[in-house]
FIKOLZA-1660 file (N, C-alpha, C; in steps of 0.1 Angstrom, whole numbers, plus 5000, padded with zeros to 4 digits):
% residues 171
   i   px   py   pz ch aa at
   1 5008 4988 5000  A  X  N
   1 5000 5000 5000  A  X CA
   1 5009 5012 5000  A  X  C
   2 5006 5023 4992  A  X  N
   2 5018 5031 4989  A  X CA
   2 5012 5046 5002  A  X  C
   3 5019 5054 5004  A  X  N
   3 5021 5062 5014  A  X CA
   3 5005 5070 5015  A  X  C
   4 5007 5075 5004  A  X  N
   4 4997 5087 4992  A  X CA
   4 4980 5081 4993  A  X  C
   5 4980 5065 4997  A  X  N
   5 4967 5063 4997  A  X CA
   5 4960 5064 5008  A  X  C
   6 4972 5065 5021  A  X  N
   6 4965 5063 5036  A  X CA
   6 4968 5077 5042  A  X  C
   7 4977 5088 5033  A  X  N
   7 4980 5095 5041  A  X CA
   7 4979 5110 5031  A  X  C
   8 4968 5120 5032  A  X  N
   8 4966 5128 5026  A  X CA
   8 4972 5143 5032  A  X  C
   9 4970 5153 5019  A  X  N
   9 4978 5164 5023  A  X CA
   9 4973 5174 5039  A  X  C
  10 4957 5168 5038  A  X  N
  10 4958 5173 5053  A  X CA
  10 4962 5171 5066  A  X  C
  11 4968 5158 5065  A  X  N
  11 4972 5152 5074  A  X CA
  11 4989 5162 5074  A  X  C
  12 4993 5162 5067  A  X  N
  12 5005 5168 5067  A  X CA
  12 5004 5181 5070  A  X  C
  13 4995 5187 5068  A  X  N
  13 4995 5202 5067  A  X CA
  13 4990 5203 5085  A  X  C
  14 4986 5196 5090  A  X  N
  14 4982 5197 5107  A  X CA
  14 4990 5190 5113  A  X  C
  15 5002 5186 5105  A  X  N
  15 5011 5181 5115  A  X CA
  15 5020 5193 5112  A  X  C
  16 5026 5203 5103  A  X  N
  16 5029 5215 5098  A  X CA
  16 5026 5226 5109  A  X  C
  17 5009 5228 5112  A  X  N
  17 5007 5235 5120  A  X CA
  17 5008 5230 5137  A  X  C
  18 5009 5219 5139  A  X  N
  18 5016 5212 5156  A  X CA
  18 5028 5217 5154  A  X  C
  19 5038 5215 5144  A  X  N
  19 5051 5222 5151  A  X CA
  19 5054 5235 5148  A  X  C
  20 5051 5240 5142  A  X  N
  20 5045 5257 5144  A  X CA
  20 5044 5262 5162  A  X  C
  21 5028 5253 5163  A  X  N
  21 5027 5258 5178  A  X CA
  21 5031 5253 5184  A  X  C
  22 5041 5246 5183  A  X  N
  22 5050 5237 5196  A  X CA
  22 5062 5245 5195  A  X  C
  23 5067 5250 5187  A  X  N
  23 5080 5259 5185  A  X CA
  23 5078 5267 5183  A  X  C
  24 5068 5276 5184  A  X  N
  24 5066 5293 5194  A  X CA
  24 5072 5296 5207  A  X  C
  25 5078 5294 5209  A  X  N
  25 5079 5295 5229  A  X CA
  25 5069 5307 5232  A  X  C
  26 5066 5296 5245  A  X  N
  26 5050 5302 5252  A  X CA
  26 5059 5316 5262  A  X  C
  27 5056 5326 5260  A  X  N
  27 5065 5336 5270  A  X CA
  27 5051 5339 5276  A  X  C
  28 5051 5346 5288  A  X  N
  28 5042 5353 5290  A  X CA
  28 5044 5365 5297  A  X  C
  29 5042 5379 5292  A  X  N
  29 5045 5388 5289  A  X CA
  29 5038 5400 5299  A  X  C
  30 5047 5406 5308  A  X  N
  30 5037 5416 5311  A  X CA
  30 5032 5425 5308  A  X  C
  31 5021 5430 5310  A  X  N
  31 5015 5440 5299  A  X CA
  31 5022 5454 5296  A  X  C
  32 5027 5457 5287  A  X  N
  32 5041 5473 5288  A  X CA
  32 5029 5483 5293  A  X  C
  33 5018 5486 5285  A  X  N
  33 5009 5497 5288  A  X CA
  33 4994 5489 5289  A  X  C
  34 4990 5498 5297  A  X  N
  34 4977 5496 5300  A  X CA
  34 4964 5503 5287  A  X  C
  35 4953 5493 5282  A  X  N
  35 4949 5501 5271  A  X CA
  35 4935 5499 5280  A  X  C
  36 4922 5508 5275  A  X  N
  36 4911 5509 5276  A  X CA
  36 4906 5495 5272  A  X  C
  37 4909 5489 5261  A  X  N
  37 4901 5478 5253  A  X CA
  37 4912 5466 5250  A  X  C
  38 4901 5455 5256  A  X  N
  38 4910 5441 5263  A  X CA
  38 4915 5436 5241  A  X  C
  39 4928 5431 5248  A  X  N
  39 4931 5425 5235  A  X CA
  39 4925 5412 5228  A  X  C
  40 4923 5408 5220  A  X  N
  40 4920 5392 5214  A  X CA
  40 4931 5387 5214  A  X  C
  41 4940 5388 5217  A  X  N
  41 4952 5377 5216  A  X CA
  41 4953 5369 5222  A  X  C
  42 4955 5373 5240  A  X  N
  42 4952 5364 5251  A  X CA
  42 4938 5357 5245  A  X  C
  43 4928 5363 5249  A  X  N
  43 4913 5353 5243  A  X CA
  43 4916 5340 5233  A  X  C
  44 4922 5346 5225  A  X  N
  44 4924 5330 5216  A  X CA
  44 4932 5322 5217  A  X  C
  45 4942 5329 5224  A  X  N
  45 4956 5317 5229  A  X CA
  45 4950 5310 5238  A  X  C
  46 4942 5315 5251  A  X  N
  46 4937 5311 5258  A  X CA
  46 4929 5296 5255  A  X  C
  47 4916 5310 5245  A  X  N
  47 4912 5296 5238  A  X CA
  47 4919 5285 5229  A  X  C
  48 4926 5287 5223  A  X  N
  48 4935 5276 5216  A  X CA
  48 4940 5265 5226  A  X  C
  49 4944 5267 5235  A  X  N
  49 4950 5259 5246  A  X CA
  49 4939 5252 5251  A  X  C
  50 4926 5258 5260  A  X  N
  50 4914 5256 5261  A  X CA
  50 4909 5245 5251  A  X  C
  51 4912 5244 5234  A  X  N
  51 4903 5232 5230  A  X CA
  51 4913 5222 5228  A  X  C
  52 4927 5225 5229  A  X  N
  52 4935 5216 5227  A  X CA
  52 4936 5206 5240  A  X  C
  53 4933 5215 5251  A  X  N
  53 4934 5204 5260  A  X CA
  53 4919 5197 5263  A  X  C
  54 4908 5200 5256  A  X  N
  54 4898 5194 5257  A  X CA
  54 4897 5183 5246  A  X  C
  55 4901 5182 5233  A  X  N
  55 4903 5173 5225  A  X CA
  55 4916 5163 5233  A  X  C
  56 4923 5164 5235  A  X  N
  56 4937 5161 5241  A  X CA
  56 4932 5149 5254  A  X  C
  57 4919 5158 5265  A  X  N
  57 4913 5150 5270  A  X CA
  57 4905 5137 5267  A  X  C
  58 4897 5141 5252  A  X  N
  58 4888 5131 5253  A  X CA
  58 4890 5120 5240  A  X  C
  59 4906 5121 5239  A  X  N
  59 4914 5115 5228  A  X CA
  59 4918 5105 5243  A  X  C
  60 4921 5109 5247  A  X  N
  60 4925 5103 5262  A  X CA
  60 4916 5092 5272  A  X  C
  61 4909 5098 5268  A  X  N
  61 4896 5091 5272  A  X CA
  61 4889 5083 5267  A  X  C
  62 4886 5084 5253  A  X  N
  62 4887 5073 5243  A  X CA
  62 4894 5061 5238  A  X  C
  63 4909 5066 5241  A  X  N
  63 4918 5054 5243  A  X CA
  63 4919 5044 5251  A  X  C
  64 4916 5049 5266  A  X  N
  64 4913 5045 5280  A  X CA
  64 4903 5036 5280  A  X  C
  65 4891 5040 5270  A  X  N
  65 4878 5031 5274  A  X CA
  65 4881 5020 5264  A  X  C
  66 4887 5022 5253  A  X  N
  66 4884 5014 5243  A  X CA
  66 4896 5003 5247  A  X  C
  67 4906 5004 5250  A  X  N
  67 4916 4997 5260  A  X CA
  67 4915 4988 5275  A  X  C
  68 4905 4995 5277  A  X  N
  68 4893 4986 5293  A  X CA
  68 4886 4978 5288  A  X  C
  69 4879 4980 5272  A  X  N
  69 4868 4971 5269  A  X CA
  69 4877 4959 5261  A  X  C
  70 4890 4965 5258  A  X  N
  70 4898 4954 5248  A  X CA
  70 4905 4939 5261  A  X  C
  71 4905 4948 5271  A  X  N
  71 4913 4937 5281  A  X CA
  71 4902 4930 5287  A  X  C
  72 4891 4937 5289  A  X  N
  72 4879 4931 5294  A  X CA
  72 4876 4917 5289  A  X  C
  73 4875 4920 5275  A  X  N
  73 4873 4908 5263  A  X CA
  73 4883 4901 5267  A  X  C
  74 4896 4904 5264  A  X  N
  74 4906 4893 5266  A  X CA
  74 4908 4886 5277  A  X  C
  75 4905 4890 5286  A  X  N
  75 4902 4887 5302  A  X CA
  75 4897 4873 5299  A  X  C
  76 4880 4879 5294  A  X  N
  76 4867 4869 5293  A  X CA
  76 4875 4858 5289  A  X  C
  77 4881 4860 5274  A  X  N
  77 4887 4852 5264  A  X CA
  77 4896 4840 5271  A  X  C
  78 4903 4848 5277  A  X  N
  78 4911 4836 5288  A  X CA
  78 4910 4829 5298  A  X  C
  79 4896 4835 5305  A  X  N
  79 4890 4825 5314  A  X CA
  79 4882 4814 5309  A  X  C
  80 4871 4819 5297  A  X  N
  80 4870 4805 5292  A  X CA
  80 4882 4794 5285  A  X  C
  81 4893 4800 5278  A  X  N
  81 4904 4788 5275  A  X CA
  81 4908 4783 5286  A  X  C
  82 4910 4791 5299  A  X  N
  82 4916 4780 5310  A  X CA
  82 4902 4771 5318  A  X  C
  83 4892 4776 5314  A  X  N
  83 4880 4764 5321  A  X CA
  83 4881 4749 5305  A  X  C
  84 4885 4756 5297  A  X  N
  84 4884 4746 5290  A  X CA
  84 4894 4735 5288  A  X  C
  85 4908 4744 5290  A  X  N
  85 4918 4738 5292  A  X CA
  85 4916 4725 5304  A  X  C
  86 4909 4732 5318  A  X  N
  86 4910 4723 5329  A  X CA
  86 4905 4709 5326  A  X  C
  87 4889 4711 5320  A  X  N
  87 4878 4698 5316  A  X CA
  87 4891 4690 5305  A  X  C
  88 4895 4700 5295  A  X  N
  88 4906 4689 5288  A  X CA
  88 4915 4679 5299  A  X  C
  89 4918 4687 5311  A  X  N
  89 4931 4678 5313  A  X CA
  89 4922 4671 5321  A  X  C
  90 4911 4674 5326  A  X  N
  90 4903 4662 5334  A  X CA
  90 4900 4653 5323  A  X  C
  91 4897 4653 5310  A  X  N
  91 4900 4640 5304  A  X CA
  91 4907 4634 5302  A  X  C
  92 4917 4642 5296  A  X  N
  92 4930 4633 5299  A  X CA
  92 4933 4626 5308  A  X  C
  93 4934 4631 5319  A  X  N
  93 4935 4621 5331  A  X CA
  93 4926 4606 5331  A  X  C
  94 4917 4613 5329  A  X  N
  94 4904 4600 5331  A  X CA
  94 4911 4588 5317  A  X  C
  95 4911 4594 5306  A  X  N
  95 4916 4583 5293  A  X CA
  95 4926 4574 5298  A  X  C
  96 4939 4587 5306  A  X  N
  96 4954 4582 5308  A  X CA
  96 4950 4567 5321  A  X  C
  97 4937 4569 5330  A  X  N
  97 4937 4561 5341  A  X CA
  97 4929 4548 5336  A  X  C
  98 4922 4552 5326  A  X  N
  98 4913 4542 5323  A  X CA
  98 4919 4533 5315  A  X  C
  99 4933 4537 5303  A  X  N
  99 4940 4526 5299  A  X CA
  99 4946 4517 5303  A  X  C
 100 4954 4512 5313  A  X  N
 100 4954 4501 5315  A  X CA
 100 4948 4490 5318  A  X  C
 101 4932 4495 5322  A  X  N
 101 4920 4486 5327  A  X CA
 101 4913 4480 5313  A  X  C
 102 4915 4483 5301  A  X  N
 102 4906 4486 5291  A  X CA
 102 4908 4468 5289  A  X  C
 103 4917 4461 5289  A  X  N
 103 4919 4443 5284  A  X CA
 103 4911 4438 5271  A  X  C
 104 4913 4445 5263  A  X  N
 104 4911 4444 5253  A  X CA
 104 4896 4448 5247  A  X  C
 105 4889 4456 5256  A  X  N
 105 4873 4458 5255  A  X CA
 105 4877 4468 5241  A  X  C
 106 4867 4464 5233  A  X  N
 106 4870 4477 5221  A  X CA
 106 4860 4490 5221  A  X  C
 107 4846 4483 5226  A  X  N
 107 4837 4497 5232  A  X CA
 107 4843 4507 5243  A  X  C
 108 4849 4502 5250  A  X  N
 108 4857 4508 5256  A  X CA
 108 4867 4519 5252  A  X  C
 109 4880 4514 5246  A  X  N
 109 4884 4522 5239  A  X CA
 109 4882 4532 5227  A  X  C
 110 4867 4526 5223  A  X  N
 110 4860 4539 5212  A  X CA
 110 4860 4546 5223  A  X  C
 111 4848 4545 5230  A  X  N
 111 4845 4553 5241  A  X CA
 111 4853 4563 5243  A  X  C
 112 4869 4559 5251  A  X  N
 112 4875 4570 5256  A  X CA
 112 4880 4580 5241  A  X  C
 113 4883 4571 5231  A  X  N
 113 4887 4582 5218  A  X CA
 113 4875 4589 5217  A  X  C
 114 4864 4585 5221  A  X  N
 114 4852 4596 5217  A  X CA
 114 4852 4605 5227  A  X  C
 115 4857 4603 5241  A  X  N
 115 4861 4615 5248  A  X CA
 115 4873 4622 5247  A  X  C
 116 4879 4618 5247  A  X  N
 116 4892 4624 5239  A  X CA
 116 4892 4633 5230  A  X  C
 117 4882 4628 5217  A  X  N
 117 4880 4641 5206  A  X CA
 117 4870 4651 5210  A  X  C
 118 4862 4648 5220  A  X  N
 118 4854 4658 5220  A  X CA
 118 4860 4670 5231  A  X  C
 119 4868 4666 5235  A  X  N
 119 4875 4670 5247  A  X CA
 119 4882 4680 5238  A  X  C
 120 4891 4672 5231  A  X  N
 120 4900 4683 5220  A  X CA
 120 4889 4696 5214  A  X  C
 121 4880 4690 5209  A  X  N
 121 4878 4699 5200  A  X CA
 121 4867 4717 5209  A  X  C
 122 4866 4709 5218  A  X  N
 122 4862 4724 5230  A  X CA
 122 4872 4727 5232  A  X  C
 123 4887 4723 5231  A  X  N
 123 4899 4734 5233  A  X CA
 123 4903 4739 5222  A  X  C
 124 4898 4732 5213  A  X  N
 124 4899 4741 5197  A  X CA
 124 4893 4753 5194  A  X  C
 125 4878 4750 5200  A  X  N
 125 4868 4760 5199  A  X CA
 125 4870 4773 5209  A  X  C
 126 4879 4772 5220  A  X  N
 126 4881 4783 5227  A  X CA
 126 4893 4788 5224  A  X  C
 127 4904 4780 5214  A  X  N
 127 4916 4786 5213  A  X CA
 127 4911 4797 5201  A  X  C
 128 4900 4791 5193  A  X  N
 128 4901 4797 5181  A  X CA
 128 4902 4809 5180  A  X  C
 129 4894 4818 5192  A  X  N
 129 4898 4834 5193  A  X CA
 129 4911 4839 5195  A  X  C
 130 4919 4834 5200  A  X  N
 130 4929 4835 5203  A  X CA
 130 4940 4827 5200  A  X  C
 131 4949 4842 5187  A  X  N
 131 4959 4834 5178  A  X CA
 131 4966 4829 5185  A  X  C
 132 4975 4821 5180  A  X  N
 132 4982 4813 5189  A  X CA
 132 4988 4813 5173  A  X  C
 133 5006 4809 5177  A  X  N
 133 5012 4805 5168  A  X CA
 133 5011 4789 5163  A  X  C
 134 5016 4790 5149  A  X  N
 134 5009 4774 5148  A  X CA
 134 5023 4763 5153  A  X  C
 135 5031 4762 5159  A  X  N
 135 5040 4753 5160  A  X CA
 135 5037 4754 5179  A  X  C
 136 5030 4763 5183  A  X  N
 136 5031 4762 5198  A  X CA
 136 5012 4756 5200  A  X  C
 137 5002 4750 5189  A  X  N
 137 4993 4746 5192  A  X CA
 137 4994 4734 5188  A  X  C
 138 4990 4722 5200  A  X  N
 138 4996 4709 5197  A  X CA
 138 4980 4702 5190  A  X  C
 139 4966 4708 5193  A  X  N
 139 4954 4700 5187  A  X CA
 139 4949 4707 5175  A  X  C
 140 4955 4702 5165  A  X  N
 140 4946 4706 5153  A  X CA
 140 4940 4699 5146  A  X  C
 141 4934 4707 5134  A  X  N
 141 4921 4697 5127  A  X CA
 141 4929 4686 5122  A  X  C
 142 4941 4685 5115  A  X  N
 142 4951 4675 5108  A  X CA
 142 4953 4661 5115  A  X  C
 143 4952 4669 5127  A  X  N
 143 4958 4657 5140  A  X CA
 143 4949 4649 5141  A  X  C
 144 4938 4658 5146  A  X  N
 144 4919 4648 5148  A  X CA
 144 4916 4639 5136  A  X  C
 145 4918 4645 5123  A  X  N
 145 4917 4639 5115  A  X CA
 145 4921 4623 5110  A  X  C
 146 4935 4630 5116  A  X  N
 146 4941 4617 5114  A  X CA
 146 4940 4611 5125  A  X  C
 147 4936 4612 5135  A  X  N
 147 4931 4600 5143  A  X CA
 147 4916 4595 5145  A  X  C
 148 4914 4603 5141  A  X  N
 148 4898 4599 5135  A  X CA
 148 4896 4588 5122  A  X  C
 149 4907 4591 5118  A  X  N
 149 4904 4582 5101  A  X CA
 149 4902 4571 5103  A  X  C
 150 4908 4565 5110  A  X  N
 150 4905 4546 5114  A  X CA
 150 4893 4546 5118  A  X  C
 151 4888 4555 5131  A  X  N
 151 4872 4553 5133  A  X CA
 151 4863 4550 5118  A  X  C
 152 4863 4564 5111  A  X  N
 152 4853 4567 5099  A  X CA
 152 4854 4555 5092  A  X  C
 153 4868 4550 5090  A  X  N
 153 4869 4540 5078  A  X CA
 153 4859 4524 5088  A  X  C
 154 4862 4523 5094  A  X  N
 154 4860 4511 5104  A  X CA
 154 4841 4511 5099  A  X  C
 155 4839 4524 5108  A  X  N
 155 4822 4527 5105  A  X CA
 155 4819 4526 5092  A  X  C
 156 4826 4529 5081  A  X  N
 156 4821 4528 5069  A  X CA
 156 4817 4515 5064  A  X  C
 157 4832 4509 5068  A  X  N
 157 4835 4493 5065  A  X CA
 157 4825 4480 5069  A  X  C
 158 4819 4490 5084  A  X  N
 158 4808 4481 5092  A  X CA
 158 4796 4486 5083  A  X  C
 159 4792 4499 5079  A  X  N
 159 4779 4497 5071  A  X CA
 159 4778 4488 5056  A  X  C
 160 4791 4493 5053  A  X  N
 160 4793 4485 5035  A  X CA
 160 4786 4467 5040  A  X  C
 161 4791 4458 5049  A  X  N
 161 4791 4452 5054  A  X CA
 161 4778 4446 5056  A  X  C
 162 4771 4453 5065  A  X  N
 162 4759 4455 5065  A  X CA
 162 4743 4452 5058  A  X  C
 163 4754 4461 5044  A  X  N
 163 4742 4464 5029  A  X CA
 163 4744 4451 5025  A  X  C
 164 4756 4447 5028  A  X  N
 164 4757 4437 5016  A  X CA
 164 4747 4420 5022  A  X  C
 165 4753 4421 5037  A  X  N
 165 4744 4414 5041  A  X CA
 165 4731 4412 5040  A  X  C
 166 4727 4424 5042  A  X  N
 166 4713 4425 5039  A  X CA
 166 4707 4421 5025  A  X  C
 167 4717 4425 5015  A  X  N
 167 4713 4422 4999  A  X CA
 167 4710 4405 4996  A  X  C
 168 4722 4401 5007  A  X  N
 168 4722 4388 5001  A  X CA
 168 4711 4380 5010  A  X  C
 169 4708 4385 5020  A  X  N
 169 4698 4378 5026  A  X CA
 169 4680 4380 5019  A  X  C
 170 4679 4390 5014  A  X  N
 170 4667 4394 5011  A  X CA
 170 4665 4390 4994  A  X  C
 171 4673 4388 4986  A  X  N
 171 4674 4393 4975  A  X CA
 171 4678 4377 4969  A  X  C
% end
């Protein structure tokens, strides 16, 4: 994106007039003579300073809120990844204690892979707001997938199986 598209000549020309009034030095001056009729110069300096520190304020203030509501969210954001985080490692645990009892049961071991993925994928769903680099996130779709594939294929294999039975018995 070249300079010229995001940044126009007004922008330059009010950054032109900031150091103008930043490199006046502010003196303040006592009055040499006394006149009948008040000057406008004070008045506008006055006021000049007057809206600068009221925009100055509520640039300020703006920042502040939109910066409370940004951490607020991120806050939120982090308390549900670590409730989600915890139920993950409460599964984990449960899979990690339940494996060596399993003796060959294979409902069983669907079972825990079916808690296992579902476990994963609520930490997927709470990481997803929050980037994470991809070499520091260990559950992704790739991974599920591929340990999912043996299930899908197995299920598949058990319905093909199924039809065919069925064909030959009816037919």
């Amino acid at each position: 994106m070249k300079k010229e598209e995001y940044i126009n000549d007004k922008l330059f020309d009010m950054g032109e007039r900031l150091k103008r009034n930043y490199a006046q030095p502010s003196t303040v001056s006592a009055p040499a003579e006394e006149t009948s009729a008040p000057s406008k110069a004070p008045v506008s300096a006055a006021s000049g300073r007057s809206d600068e520190f009221s925009r100055t304020l509520r640039d300020l203030e703006g920042r502040i809120a939109n910066d409370l509501s940004a951490v607020d969210a991120e806050l939120t954001e982090l308390e549900t990844r670590r409730k989600e985080l915890e139920r993950f490692k409460a599964v984990l645990d449960q899979c990690s204690a339940a494996l060596p009892n399993l003796c060959g049961d294979l409902k069983a071991l669907d079972l825990l892979r079916v808690n296992y993925f579902a476990g994963s994928g609520r930490v997927k769903n709470a990481q997803k707001n929050i980037s994470a680099a991809p070499e520091q996130s260990r559950f992704t779709s790739a991974m599920a997938w591929k340990c999912a594939l043996p299930v899908v294929l197995s299920v598949l294999a058990g319905a093909v199986l199924v039809s065919v039975t069925l064909l030959v018995l009816f037919l």
